[in-house]
C-alpha positions as CSV (number, residue, x, y, z in Angstrom):
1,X,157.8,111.3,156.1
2,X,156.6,109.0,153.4
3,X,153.5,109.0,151.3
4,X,150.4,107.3,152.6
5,X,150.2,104.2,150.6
6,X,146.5,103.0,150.1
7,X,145.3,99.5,151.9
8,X,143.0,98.9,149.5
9,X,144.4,99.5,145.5
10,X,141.1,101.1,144.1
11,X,140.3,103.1,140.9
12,X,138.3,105.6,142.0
13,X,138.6,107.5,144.9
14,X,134.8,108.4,145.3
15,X,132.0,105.9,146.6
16,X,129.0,106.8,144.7
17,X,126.6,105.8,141.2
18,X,127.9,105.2,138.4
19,X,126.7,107.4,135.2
20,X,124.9,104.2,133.9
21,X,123.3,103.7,136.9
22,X,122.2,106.9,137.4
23,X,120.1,107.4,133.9
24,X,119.0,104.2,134.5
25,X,117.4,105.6,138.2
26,X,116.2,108.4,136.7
27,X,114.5,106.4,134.3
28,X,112.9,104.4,137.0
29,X,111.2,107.7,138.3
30,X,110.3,108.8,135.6
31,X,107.9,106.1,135.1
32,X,107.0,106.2,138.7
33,X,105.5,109.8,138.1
34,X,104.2,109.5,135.2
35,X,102.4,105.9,135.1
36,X,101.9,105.4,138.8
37,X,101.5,109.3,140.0
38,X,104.3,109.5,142.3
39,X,106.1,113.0,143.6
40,X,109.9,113.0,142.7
41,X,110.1,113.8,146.6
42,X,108.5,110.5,147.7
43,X,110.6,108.6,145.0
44,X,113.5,109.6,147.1
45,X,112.0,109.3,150.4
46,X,110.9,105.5,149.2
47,X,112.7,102.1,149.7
48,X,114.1,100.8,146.9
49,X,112.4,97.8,146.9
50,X,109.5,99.3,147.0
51,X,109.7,101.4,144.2
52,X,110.9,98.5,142.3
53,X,107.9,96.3,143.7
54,X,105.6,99.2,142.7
55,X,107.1,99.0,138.9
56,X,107.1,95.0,138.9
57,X,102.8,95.4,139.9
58,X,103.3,97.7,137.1
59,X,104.4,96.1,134.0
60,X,102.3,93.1,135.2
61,X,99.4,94.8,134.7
62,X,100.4,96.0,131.5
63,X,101.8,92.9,130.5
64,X,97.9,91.3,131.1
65,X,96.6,94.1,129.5
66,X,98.3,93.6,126.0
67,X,97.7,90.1,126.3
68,X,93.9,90.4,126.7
69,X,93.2,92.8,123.7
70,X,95.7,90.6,121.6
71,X,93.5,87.9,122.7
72,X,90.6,89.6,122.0
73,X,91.6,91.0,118.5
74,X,92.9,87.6,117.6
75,X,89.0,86.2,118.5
76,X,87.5,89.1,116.7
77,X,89.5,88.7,113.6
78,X,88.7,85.2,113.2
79,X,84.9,85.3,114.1
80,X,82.7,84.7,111.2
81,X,79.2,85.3,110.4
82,X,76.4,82.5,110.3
83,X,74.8,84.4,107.0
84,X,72.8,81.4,105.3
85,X,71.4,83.4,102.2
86,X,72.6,86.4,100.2
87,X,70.1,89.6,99.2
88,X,70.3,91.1,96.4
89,X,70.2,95.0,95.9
90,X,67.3,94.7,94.1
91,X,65.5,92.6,96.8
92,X,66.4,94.7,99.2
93,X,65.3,97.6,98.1
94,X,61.9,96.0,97.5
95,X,62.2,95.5,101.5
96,X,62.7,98.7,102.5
97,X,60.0,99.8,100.3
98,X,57.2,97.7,101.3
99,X,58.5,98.2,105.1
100,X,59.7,94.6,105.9
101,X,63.3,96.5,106.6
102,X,63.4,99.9,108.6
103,X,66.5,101.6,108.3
């Protein structure tokens, strides 16, 4: 009897993840439990486009986050004040003294 030749001419005899894919899995839960408060055990019970929805939501969130305090740092770097005359130390003092200021 001869050897069983293969139909199909693969590399691998074994369906299953690749190590790249797998860290990059792992990865995914790892954000899922830590950002979003999921159980490793419903990460594996959940559809995968579901979990990947649930990180999209994610990093949009985060995404408008950053973008409103850059915003808002931007605006408060920029802002001036309307001061229309200076004080001196001197005066100032004088101010506090007589009670015009309270500190």
């Amino acid at each position: 009897m001869s050897p069983l030749v293969r139909f199909f001419h693969l590399t691998s005899t074994f369906f299953g993840l690749t190590h790249e894919y797998r860290n990059w899995l792992e990865e995914e839960f790892f954000v899922c439990v830590k950002h979003i408060g999921y159980s490793y055990t419903d990460l594996l019970k959940m559809p995968t486009f579901s979990r990947r929805f649930q990180l999209h939501l994610l990093m949009n969130e985060n995404k408008a986050r950053q973008e409103y305090y850059d915003e808002k740092s931007k605006s408060a770097s920029s802002a001036k004040g309307t001061r229309t005359t200076t004080v001196t130390g001197e005066a100032l003092k004088s101010k506090l003294r007589s009670g015009e200021i309270t500190g």
